[in-house]
Residue frames relative to the residue before (quaternion, step in Angstrom):
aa qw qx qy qz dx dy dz
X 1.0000 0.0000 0.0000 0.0000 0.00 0.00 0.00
X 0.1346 -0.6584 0.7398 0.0325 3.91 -0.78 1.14
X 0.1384 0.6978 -0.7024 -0.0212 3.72 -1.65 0.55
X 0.0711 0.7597 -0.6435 -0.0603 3.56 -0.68 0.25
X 0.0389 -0.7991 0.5998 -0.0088 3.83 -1.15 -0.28
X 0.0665 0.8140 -0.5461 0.1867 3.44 -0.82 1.05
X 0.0383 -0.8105 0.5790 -0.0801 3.55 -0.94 1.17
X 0.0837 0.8448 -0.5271 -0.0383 3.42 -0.66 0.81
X 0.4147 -0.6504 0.4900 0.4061 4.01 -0.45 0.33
X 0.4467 -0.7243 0.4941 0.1781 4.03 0.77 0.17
X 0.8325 -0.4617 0.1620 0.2598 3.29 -1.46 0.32
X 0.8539 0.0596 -0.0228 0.5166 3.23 1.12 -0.75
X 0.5129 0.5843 -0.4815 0.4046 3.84 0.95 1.22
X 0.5649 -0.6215 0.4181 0.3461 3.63 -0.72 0.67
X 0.7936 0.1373 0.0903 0.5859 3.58 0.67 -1.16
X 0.4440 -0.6668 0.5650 0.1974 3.32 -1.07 1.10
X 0.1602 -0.7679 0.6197 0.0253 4.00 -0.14 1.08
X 0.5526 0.6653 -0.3548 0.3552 3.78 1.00 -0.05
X 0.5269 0.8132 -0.2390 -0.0634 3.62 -1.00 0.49
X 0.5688 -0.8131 0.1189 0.0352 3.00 -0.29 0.80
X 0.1094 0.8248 -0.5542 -0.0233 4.03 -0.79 -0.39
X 0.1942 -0.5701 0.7979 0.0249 3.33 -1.58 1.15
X 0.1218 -0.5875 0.7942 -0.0964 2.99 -1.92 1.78
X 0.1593 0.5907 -0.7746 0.1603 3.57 -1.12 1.11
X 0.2091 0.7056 -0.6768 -0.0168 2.54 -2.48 1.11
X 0.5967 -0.4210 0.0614 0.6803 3.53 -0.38 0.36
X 0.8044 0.4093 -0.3046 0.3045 3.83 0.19 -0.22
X 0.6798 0.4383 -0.0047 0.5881 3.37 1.42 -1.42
X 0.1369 -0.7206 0.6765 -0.0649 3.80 -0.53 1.74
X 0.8016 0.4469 -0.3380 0.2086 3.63 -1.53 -0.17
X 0.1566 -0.7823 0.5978 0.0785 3.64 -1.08 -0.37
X 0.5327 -0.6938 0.4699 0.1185 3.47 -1.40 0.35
X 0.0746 0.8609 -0.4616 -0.2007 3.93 -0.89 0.77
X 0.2853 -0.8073 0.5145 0.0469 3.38 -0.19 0.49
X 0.0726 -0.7644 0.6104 -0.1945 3.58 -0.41 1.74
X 0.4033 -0.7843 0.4679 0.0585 3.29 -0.38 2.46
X 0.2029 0.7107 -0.6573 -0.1473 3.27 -1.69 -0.41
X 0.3996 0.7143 -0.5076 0.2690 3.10 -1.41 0.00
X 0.7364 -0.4817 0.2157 0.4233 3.74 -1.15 1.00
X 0.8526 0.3412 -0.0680 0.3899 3.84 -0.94 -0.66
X 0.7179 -0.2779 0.3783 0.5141 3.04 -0.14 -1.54
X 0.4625 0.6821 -0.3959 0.4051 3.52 1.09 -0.39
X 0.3830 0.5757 -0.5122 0.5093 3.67 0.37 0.65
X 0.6700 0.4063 -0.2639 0.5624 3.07 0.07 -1.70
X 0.6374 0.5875 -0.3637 0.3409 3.57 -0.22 -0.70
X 0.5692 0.6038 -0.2891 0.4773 3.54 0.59 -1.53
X 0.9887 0.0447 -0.0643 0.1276 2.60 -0.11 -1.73
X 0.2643 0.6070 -0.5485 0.5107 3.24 1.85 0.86
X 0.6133 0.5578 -0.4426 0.3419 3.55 0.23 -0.97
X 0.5098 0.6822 -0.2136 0.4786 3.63 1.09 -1.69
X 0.7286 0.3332 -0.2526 0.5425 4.02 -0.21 -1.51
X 0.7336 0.5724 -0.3439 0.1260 3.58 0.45 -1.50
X 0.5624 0.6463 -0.0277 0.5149 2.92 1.97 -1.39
X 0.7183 0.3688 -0.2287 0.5438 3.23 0.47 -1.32
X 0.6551 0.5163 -0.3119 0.4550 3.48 0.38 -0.49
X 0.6531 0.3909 -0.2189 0.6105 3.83 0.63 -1.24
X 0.7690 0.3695 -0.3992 0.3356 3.93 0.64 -0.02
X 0.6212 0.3821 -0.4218 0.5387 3.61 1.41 -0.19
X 0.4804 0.3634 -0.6504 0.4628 4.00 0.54 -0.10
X 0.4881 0.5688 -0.5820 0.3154 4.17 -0.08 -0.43
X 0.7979 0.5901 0.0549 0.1103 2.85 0.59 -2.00
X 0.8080 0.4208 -0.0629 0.4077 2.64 1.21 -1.30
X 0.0931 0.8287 -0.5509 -0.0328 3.61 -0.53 0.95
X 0.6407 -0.4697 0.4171 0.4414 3.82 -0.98 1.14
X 0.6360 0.5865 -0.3344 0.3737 3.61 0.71 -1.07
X 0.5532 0.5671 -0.3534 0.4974 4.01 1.15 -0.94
X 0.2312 -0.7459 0.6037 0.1602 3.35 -1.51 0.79
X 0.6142 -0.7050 0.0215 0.3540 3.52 -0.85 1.06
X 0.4259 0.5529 -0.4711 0.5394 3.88 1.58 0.60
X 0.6753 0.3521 -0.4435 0.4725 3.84 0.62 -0.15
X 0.6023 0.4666 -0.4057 0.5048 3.95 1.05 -0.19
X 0.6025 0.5180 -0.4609 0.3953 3.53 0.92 -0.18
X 0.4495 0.8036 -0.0895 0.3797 3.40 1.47 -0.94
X 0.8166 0.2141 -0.0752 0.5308 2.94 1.30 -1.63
X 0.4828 0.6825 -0.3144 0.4497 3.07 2.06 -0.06
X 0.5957 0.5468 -0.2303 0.5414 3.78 1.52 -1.42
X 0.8672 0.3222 -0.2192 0.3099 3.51 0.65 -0.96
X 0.5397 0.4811 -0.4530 0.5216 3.42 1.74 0.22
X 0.5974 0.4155 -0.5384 0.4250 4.15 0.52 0.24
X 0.6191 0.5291 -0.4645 0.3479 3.60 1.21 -0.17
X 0.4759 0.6092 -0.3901 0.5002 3.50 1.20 -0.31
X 0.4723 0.7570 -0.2167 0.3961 3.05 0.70 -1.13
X 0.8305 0.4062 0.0500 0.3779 3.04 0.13 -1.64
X 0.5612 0.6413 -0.0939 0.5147 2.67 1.65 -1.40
X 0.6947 0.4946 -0.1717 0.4932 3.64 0.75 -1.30
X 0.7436 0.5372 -0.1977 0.3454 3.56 0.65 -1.66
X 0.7783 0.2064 -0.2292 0.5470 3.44 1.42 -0.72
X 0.5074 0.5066 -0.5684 0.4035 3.27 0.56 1.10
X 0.5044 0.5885 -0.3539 0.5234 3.58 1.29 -0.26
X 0.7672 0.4168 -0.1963 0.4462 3.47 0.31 -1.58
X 0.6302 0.3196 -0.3765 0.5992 4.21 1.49 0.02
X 0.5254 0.5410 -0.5223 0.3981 3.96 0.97 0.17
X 0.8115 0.3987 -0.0497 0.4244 3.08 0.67 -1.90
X 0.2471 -0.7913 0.4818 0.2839 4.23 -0.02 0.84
X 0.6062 0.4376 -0.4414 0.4961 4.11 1.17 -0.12
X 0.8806 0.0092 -0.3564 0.3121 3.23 0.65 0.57
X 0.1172 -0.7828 0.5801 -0.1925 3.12 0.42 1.70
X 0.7967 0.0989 -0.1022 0.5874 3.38 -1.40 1.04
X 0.4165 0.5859 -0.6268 0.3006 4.39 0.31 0.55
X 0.0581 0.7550 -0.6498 0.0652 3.60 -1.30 0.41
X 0.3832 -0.7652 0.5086 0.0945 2.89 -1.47 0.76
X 0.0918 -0.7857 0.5151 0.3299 3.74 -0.72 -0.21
X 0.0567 -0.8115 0.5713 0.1091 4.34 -0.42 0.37
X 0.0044 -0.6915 0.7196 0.0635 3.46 -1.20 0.86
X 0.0023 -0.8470 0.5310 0.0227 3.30 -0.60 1.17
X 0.0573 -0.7178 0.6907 0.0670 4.09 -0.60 0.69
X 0.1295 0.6367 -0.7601 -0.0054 3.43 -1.81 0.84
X 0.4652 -0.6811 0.5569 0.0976 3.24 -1.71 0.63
X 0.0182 0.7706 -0.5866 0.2484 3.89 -0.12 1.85
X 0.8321 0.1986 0.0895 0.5101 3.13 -1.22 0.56
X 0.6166 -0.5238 0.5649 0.1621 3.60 0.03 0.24
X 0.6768 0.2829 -0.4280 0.5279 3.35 1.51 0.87
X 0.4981 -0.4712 0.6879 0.2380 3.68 -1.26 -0.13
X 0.0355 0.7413 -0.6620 0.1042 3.53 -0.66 1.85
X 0.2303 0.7621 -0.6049 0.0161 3.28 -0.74 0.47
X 0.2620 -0.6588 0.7011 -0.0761 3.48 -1.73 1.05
X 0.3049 0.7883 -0.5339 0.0248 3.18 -1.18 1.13
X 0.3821 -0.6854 0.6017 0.1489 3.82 -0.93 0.57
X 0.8109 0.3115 -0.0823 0.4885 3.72 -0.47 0.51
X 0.5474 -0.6427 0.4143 0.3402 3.84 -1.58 -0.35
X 0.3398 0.7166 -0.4834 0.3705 3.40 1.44 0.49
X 0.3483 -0.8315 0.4153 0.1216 3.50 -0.27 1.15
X 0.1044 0.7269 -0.6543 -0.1806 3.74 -2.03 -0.29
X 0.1333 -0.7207 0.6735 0.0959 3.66 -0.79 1.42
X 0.3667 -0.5770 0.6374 0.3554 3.12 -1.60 0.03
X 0.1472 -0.8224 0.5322 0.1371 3.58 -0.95 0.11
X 0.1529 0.7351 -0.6499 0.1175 4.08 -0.90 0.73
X 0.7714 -0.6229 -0.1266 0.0313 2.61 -1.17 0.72
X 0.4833 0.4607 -0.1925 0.7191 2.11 2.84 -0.24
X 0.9179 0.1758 -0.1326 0.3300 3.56 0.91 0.23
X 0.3013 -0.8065 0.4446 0.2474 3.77 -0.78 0.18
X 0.0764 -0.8998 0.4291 -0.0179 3.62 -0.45 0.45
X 0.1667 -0.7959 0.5746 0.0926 3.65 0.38 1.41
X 0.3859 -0.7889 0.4733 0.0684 3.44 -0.66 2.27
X 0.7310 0.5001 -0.1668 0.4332 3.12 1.44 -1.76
X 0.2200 -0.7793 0.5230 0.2660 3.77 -1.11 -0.31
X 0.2972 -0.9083 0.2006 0.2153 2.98 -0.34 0.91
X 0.4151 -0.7382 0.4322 0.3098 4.15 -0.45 0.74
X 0.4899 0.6134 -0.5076 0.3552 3.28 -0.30 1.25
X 0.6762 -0.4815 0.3233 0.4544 3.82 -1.54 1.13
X 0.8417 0.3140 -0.2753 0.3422 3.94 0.27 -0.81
X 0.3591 0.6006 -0.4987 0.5116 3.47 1.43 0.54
X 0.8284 0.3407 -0.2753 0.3490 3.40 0.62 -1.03
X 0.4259 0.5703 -0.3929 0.5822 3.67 1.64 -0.10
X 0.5698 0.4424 -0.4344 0.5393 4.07 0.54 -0.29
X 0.7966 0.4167 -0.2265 0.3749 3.50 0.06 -1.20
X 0.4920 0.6795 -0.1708 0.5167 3.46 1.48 -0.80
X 0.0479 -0.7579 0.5970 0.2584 3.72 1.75 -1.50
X 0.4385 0.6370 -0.5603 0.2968 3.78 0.38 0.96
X 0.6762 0.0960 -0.1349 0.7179 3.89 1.42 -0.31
X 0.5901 -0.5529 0.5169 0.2807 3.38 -1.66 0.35
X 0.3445 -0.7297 0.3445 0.4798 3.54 -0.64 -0.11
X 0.2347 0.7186 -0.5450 0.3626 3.53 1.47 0.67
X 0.8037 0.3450 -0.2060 0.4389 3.05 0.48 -1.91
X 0.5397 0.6118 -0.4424 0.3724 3.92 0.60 0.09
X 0.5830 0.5230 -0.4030 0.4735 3.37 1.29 -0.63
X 0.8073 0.2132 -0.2106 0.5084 3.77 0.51 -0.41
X 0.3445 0.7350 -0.5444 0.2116 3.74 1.02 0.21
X 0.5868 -0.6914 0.2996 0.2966 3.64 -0.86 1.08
X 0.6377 0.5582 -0.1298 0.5147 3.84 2.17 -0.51
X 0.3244 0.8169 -0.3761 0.2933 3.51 1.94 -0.33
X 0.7543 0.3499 -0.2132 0.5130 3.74 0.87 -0.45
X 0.4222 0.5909 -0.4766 0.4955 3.70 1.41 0.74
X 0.1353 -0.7181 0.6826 0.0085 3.83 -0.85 1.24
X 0.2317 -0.7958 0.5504 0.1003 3.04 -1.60 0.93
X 0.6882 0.2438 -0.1946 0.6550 3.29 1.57 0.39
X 0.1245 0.8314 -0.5303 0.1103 3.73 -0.51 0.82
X 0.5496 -0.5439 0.5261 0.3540 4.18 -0.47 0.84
X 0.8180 0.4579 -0.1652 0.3063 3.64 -0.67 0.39
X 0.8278 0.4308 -0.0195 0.3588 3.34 1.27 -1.60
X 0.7338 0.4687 -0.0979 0.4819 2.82 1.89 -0.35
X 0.2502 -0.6838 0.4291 0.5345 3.89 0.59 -0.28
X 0.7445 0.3331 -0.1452 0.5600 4.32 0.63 -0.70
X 0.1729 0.8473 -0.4837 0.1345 3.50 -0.45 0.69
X 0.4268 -0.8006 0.3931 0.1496 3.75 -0.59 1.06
X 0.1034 -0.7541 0.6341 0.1364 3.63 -0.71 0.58
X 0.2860 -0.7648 0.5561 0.1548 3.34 -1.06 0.94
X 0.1946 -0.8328 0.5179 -0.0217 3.61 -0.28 1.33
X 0.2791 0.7851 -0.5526 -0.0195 3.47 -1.03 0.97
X 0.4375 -0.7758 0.4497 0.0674 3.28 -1.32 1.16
X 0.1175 -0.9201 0.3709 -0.0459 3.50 0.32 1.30
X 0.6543 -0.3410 0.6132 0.2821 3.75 -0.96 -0.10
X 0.3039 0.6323 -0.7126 -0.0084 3.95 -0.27 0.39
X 0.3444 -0.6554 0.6699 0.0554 3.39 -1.82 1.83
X 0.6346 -0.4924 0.4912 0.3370 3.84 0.99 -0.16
X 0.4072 0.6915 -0.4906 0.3397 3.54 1.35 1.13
X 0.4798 -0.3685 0.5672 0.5588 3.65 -1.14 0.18
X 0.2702 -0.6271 0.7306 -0.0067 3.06 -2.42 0.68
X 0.2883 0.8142 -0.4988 -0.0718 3.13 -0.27 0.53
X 0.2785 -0.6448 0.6427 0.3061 4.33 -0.96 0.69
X 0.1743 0.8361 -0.5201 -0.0094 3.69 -1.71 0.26
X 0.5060 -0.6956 0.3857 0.3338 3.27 -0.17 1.34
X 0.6217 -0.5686 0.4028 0.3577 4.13 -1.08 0.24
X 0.4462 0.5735 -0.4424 0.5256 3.62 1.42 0.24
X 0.6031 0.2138 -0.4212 0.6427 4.27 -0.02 -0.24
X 0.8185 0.4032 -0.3444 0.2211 4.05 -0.33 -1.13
X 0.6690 0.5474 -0.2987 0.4044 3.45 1.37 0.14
X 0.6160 0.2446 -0.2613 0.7018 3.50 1.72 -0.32
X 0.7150 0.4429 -0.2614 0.4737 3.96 0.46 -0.15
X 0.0820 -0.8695 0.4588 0.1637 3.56 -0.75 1.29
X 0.6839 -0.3973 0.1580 0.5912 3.16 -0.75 0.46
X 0.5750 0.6430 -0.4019 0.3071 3.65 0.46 -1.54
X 0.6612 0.5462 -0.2097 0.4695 3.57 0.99 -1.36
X 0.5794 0.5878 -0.3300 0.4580 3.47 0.90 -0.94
X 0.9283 0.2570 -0.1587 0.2170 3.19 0.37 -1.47
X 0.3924 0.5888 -0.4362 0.5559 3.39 2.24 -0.04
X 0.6379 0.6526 -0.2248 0.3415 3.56 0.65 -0.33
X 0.4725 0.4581 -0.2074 0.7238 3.46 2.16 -0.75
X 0.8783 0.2937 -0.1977 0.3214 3.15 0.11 -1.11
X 0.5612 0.3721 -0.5082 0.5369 3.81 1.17 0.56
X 0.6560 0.5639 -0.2963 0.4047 3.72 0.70 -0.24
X 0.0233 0.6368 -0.7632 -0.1068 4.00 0.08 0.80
X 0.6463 0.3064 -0.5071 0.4808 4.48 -0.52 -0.14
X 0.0973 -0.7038 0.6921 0.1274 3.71 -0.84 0.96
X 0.1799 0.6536 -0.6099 0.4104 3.87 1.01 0.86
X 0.8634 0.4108 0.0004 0.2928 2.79 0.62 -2.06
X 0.4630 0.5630 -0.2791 0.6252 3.35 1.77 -0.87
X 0.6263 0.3912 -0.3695 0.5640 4.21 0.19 -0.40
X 0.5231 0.5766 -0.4437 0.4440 4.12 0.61 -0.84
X 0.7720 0.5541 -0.1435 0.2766 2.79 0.53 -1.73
X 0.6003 0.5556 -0.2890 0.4975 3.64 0.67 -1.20
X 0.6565 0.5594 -0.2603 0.4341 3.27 0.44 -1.78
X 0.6295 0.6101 -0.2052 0.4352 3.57 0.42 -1.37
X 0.7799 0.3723 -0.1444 0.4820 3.37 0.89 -1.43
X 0.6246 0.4604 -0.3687 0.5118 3.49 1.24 -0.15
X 0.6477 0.3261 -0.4818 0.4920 3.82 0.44 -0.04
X 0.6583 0.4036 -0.4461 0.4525 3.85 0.50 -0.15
X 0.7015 0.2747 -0.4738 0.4561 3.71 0.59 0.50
X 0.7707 -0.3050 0.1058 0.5493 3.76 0.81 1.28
X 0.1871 -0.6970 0.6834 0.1101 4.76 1.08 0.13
X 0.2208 0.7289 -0.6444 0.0686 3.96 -0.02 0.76
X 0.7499 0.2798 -0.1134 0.5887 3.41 1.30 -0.13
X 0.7344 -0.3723 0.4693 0.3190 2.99 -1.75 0.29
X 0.0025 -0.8497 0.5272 -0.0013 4.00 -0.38 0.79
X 0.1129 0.8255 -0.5513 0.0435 3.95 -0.29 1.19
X 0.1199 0.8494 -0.5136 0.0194 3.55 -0.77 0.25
X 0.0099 0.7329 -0.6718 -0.1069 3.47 -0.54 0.54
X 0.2980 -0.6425 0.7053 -0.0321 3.50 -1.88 0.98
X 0.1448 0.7749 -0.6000 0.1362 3.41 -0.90 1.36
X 0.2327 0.5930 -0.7693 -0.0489 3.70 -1.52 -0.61
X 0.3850 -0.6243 0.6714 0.1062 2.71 -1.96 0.44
């Protein structure tokens, strides 16, 4: 097992609104990022709140004894808590009205590859000849691709690309998309829309694959997103098992 993980607040934001967590035990591999927004500070908020929760609800959860559709289960129903928590704060508290979060989370059970996300915060698999965005992402020009109204060239530079249509926090009822995969023993990697918006996949994945320290392979990405312009917050974490 190789894990690394790296977050920086990049080149031009005041406050790093990104964050994160890595859960490993002898059975259970992977972890979760979560890429804030919202007025003031309430970003940050979201999305610590988001890791703190999600995280304190699958150690609750999880028992070696679960099989890997009941860990998905406990994976779908701790971002609903989540969710659950974030917009009752954000209608208690008026500085952070309307905050939200986005979380792509991937863990390794059973000899599959679970992942669950809310938002545009992403998880590819990666080998060595290839890259493979796992997650989909919840936003206005995802659905104009799928729709076949823009290309996904032109989505990469469309002027609305940073409008979400589904976010942990903003809504009182909110959907996680769960999927249950085959794991063949690929790098994993989760990553907020700061590395996936100036970094292309291609980059991503020559990047795994000259790097055996994914300490260093996360260093790296990160690194490579403030030299193409760090407009954003930039987190990633890089595993396999």
């Amino acid at each position: 097992m190789r894990i690394g993980a790296k977050t920086d607040i990049g080149r031009y934001r005041k406050l790093n609104e990104d964050n994160y967590f890595i859960y490993r035990n002898e059975r259970l591999v992977g972890g979760l990022v979560a890429d804030g927004m919202g007025g003031h500070n309430a970003g940050e908020v979201a999305s610590k709140m988001a890791v703190e929760l999600i995280k304190s609800e699958i150690m609750d959860g999880f028992s070696p004894e679960l099989d890997y559709v009941e860990f998905s289960e406990v994976l779908r129903r701790s971002m609903v808590f989540a969710n659950e928590e974030i917009y009752r704060k954000s209608k208690s508290e008026e500085c952070e009205n309307g905050m939200g979060t986005t979380a792509a989370a991937a863990f390794v059970y059973r000899e599959k590859l679970i992942t669950a996300n809310i938002g545009d915060s992403r998880v590819y698999t990666v080998t060595k000849d290839s890259i493979e965005q796992i997650t989909r992402d919840h936003s206005f020009v995802e659905e104009l691709v799928e729709r076949g109204q823009i290309s996904p060239e032109t989505a990469k530079t469309h002027p609305q690309k940073h409008y979400i249509t589904r976010a942990i926090g903003t809504d009182a009822f909110v959907k996680a998309d769960i999927l249950i995969q085959a794991y063949k023993g690929e790098t994993v990697v989760i990553c907020s829309d700061g590395l996936t918006n100036l970094v292309s996949d291609e980059q991503i994945k020559d990047i795994i694959n000259e790097n055996e320290d994914y300490e260093q392979a996360a260093s790296l990405l990160v690194e490579l997103a403030n030299k193409k312009g760090g407009t954003d917050n930039i987190t990633c974490i890089v595993f396999d098992v």
